[in-house]
N, C-alpha and C positions, 0 to 999 in steps of 0.2 A: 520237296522230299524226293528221297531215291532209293532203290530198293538196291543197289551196288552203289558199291563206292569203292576205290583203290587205296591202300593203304603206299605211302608212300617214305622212303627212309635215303636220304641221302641223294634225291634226287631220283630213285628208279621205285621203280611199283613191285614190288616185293611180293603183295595179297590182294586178289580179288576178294571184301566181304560182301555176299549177298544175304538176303534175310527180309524181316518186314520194313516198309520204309521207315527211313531215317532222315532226319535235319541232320546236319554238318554236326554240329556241336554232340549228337549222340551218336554218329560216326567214330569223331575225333577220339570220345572218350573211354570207346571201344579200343579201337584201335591202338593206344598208348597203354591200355592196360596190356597189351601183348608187346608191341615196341613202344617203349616211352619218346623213343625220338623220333616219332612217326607224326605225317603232316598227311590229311588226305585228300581225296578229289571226286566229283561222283562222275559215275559211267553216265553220259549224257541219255544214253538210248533207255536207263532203266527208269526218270522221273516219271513220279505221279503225281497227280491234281493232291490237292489235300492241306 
């Protein structure tokens, strides 16, 4: 889990989202409800145990 993760569109990081941690899949489904063609990736330095 990661408290950031980059939202990413085309190749370029468009959004830092920070917030309470998230798994990828409640990233993703964040981040598509604002870009639908958005893929993301987490900020390494922000995981937490969990």
């Amino acid at each position: 889990m990661y408290r950031s993760w980059y939202a990413i569109v085309n190749g370029k990081r468009i959004a830092t989202m920070v917030g309470e941690p998230k798994r990828r899949e409640e990233a993703l489904d964040f981040a598509r409800f604002h870009w639908p063609e958005a893929d993301v990736e987490p900020n390494e330095l922000s995981r937490v145990d969990g």
